[in-house]
C-alpha positions in Angstrom: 85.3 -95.4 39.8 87.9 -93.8 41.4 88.7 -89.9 40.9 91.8 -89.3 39.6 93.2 -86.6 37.7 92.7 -88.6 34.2 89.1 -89.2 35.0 88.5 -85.9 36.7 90.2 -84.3 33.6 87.6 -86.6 31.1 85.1 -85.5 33.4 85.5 -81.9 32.9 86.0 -82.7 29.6 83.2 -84.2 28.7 81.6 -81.5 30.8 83.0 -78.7 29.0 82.0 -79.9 25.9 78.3 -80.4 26.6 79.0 -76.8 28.1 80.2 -75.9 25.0 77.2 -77.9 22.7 74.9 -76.1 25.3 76.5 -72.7 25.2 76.7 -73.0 21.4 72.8 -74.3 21.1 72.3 -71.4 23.3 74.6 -68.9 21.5 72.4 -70.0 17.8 69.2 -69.4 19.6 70.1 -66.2 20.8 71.3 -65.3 17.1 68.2 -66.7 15.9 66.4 -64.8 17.9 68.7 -61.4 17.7 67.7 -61.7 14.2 64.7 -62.0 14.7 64.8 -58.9 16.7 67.1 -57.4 14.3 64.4 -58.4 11.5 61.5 -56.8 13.5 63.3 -53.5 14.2 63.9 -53.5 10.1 60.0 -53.9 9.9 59.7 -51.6 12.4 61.5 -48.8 11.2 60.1 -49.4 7.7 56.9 -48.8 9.4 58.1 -45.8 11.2 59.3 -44.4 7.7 55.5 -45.6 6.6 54.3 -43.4 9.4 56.0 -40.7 9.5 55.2 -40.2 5.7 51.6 -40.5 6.3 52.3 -37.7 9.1 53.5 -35.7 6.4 50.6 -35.9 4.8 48.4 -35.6 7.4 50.4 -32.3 8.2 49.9 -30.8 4.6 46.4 -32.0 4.5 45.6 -30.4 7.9 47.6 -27.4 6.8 44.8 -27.6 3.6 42.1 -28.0 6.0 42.7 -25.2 7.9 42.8 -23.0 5.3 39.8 -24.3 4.0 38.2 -23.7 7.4 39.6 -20.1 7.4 37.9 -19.7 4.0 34.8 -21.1 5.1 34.8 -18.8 8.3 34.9 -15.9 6.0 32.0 -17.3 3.5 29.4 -17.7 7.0 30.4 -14.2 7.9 29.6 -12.7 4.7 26.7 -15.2 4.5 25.3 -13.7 8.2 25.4 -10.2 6.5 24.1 -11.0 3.7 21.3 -12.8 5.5 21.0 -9.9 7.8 20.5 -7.6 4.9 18.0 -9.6 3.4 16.1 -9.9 6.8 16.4 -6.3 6.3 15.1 -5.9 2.7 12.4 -8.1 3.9 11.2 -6.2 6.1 10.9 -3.3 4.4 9.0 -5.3 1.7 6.7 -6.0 4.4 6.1 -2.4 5.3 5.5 -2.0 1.7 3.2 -4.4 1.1 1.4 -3.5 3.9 1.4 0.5 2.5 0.1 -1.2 -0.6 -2.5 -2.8 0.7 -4.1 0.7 2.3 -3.2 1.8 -0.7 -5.2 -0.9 -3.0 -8.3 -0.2 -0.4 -8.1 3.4 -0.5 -8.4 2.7 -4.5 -11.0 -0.1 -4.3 -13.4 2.9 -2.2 -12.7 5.5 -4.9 -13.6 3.0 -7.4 -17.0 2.5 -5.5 -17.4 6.2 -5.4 -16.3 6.6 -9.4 -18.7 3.3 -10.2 -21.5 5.6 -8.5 -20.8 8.9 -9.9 -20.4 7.5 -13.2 -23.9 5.7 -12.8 -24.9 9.6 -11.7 -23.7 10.8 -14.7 -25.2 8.5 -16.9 -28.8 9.3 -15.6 -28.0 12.6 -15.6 -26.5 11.9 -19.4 -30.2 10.4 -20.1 -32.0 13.1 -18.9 -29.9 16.0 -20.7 -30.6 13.8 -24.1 -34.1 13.9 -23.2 -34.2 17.5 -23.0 -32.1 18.0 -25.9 -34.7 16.2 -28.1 -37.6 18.4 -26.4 -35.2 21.7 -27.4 -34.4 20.3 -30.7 -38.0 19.7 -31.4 -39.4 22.7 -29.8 -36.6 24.6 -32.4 -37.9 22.7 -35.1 -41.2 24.5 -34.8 -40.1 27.9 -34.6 -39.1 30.1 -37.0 -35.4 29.6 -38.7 -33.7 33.0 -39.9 -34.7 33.1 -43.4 -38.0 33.0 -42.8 -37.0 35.5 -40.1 -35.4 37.8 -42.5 -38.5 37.4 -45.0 -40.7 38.5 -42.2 -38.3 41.5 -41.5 -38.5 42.7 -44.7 -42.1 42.2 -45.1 -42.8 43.6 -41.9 -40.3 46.7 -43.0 -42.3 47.1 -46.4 -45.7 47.4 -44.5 -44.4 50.0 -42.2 -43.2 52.0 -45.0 -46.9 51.7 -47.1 -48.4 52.6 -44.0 -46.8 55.7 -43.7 -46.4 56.5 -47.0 -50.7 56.2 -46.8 -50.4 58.3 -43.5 -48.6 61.0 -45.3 -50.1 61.0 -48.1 
């Protein structure tokens, strides 16, 4: 084969068009794939839009939760006073008590001391019926005040015979 211009020219014919089917095999797979590309930024910015939304939320919800947080903050304070004025309150509820129970001992002795002097009393009680019964009897045998008065006047009408017989 000799290299003339004719076959030189089919040469780089033939050359430029398997350039060509290559360069235009080529050019479709780098459409193919710039689509692809193209396709997964779409996906990907869909996604972004997806996260960014969810960011929002996440935002307002963290905005909620903070203020949730501040109001909790506020309920543990009041909660630590409160507690600490109950820790107070008990305490004085445990001095009281413990007055109380003095108290409630001191009572239980006086109660002893009542129990006895009522027992006292009782015997005593006894012993003043007793003697009441002997007066009352002893009474009973004497003289009441109308026989008294009868013996006055008797005793008041002798005198005056007895003088009247002195006299006369």
């Amino acid at each position: 084969m000799e290299l003339n211009e004719q076959t030189l020219e089919q040469i780089l014919n033939r050359q430029e068009e398997k350039y060509e089917r290559r360069m235009g095999i080529l050019v479709e797979g780098l459409r193919a794939d710039i689509k692809g590309v193209a396709d997964g930024v779409v996906l990907l910015r869909e996604e972004l839009d997806g996260v960014k939304t969810d960011l929002e939320d996440l935002k307002t919800d963290v905005g909620a939760l903070r203020t949730d947080v501040e109001v909790l903050k506020e309920d543990v304070a009041e909660l630590k006073t409160d507690v600490a004025v109950l820790k107070t309150d008990v305490a004085v509820l445990k001095e009281d008590v413990a007055e109380l129970k003095t108290d409630v001992g001191v009572l239980k002795t006086d109660v002893g001391v009542l129990k006895e002097d009522v027992a006292e009393l009782k015997t005593d009680m006894d012993i003043v019926k007793t003697e009441l019964a002997i007066i009352r009897n002893d009474l009973k045998q004497k003289v009441g005040r109308d026989e008294f008065a009868l013996l006055e006047a008797r005793v008041a009408m002798l005198e005056r015979s007895s003088r009247a017989r002195s006299q006369g």
